[in-house]
C-alpha positions as CSV (number, residue, x, y, z in Angstrom):
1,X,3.8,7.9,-91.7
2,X,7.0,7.7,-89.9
3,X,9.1,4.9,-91.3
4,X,12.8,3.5,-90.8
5,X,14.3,1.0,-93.5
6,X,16.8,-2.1,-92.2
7,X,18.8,-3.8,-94.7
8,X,21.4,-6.3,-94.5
9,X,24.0,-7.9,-96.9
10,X,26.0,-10.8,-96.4
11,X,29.8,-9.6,-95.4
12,X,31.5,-8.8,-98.5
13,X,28.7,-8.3,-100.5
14,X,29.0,-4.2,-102.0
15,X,25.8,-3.5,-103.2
16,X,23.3,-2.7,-100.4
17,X,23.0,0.7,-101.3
18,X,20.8,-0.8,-104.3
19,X,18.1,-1.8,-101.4
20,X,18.3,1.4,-100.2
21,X,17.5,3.3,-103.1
22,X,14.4,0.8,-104.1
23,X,12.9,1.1,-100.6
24,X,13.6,4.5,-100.2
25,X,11.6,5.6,-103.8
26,X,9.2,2.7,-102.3
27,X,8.6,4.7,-99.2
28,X,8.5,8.0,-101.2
29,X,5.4,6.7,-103.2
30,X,3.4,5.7,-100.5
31,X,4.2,9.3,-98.7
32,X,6.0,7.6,-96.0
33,X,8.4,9.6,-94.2
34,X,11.8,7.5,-93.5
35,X,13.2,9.0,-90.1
36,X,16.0,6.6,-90.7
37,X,18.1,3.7,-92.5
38,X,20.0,1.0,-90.6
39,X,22.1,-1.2,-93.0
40,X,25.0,-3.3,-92.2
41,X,27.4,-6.5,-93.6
42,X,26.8,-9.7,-91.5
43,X,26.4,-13.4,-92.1
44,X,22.9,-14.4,-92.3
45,X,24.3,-17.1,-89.9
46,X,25.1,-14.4,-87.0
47,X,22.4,-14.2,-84.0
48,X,20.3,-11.5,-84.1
49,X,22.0,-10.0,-80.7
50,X,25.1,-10.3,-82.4
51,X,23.8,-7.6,-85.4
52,X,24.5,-4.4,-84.3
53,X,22.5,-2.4,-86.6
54,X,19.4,-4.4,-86.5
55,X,19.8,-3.5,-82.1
56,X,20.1,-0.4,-83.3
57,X,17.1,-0.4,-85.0
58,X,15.2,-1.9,-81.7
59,X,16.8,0.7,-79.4
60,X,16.3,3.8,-82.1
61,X,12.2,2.2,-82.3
62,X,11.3,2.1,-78.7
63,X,12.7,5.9,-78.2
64,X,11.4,7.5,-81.2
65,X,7.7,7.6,-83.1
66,X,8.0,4.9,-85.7
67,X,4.7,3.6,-87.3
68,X,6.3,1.2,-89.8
69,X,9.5,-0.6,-90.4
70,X,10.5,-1.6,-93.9
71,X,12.5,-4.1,-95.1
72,X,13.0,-5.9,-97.9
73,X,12.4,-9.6,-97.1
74,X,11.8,-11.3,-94.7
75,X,15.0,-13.4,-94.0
76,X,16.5,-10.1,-93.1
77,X,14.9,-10.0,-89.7
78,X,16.3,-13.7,-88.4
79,X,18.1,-16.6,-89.6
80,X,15.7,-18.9,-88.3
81,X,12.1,-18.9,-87.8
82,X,12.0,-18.0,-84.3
83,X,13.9,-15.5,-84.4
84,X,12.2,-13.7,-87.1
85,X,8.7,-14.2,-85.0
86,X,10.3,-12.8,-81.7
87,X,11.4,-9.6,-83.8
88,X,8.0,-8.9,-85.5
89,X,6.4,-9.6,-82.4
90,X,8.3,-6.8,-80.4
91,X,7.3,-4.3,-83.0
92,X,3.6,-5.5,-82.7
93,X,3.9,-4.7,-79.1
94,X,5.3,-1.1,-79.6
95,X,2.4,-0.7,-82.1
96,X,5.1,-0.8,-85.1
97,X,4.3,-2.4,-88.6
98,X,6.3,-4.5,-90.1
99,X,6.1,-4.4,-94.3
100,X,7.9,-6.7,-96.2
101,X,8.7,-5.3,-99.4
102,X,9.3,-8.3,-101.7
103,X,5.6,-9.9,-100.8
104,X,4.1,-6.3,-100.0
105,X,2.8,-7.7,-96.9
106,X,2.4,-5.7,-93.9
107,X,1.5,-7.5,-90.2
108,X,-0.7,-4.5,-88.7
109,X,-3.9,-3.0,-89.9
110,X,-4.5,0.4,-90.0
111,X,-5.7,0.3,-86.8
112,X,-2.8,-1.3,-85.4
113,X,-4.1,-4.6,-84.9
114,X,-2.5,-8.0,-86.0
115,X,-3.5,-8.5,-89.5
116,X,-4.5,-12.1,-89.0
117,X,-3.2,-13.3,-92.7
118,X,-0.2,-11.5,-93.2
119,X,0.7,-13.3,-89.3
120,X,0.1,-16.2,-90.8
121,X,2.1,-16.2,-94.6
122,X,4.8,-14.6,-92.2
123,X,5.1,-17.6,-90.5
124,X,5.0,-20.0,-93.3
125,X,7.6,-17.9,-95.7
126,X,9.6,-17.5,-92.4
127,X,9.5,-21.5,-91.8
128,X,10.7,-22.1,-96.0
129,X,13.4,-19.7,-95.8
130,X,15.0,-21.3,-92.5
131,X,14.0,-24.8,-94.2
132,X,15.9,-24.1,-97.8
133,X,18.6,-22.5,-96.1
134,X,19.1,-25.7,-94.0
135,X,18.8,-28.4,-97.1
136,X,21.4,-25.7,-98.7
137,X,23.9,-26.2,-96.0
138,X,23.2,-29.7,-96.0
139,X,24.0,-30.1,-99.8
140,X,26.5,-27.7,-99.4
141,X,28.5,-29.9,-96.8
142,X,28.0,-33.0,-98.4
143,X,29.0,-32.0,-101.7
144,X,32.0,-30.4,-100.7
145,X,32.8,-33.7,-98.2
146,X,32.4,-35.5,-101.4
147,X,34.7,-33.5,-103.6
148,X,37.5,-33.7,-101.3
149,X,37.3,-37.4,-100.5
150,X,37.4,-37.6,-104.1
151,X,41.0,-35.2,-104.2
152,X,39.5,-32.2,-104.9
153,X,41.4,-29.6,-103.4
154,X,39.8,-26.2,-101.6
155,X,40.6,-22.8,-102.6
156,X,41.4,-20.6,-105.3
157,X,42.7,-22.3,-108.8
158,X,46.3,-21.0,-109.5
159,X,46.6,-18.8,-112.8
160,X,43.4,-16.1,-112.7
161,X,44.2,-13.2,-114.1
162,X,44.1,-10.0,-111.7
163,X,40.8,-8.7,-112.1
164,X,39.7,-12.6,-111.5
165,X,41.2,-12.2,-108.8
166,X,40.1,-8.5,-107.6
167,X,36.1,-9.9,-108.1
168,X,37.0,-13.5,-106.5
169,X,37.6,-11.2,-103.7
170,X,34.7,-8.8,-104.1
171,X,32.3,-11.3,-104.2
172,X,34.3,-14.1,-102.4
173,X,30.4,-15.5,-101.2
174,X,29.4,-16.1,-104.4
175,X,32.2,-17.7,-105.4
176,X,31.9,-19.7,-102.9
177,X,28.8,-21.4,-102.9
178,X,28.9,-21.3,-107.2
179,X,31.8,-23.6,-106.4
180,X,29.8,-26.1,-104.0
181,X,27.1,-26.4,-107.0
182,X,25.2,-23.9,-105.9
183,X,22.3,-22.6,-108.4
184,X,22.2,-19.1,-109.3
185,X,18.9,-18.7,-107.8
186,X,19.6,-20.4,-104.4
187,X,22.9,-18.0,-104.3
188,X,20.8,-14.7,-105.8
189,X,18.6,-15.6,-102.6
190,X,21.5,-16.5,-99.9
191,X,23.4,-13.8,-100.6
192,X,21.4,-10.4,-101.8
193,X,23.4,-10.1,-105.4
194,X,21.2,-9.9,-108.7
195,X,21.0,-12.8,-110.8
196,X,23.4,-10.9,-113.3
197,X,26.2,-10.5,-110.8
198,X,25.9,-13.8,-110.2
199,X,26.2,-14.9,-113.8
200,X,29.0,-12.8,-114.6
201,X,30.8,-14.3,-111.2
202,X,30.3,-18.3,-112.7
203,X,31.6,-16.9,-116.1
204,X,34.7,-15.7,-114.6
205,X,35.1,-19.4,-113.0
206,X,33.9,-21.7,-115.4
């Protein structure tokens, strides 16, 4: 079973290769041969056109005999629903399946027909995922319109030691949204990073 693996990070965000690993010894114990790993840095925000490895992926697809793309989840593929439908739908019509590691759903049967149900809990999971990120940039904006109007101030607090300062900038996006109020889990899921990453980055700022 010819398979290539897409994953993408948020910009900043070092620890991809951890993805890589999993779905690669994921892909191993299913016999699965990966042909190919696309992986790249880019705001969850940017369009898919504007994410070059993910047209890599579409151009590598339609030249080469994929049977299966692997990812692992399903916001990876689209920052909104739409967009996550058009992609899954041009691998149904070159035949590939799409399996989504996280959920082990894939969308084709093994006789490359739509599998009915996983079409469907694409669809809602894809529809969640575009609605929490939305309420999290709501909140996000409101808080942080809030905090200023109240004199908070934006930006780095003067006196971190170095290696504060060395992970601030490591993991600037966590940081970031720990600040706005942010909960761990909401920011394990924005951004990629374990929940213990995460902790470690709000013990450094607290």
């Amino acid at each position: 079973m010819n398979t290539v693996i897409y994953t993408r990070v948020s910009t900043s965000v070092q620890d991809y290769q951890r993805q890589i690993d999993e779905l690669q010894q994921f892909a191993s114990s299913r016999g699965w041969n990966v042909l190919q790993v696309f992986s790249e840095k880019v705001s969850g925000a940017k369009k898919n056109e504007e994410r070059q490895e993910l047209q890599s992926l579409m151009s590598y697809i339609s030249t080469h005999n994929v049977e299966k793309v692997l990812v692992w989840e399903l916001s990876r593929l689209g920052r909104n629903t739409l967009e996550v439908l058009k992609t899954i739908e041009e691998f149904n019509t070159l035949g590939i399946s799409l399996f989504i590691k996280n959920y082990n759903i894939e969308t084709l049967n093994e006789d490359g027909k739509p599998n009915v149900m996983s079409q469907f809990l694409v669809t809602i999971l894809a529809e969640v995922a575009s609605m929490e990120r939305a309420s999290i940039k709501e909140r996000m904006d409101s808080g942080l319109k809030k905090y200023i109007s109240n004199g908070g101030q934006v930006g780095r607090k003067v006196g971190y030691r170095k290696n504060n300062e060395k992970v601030q900038e490591e993991y600037s996006d966590v940081i970031k949204l720990l600040r706005k109020g942010i909960s761990i889990r909401n920011v394990s899921k924005l951004t990629g990073h374990s929940v213990n990453t995460i902790l470690k980055c709000k013990k450094l700022i607290a």
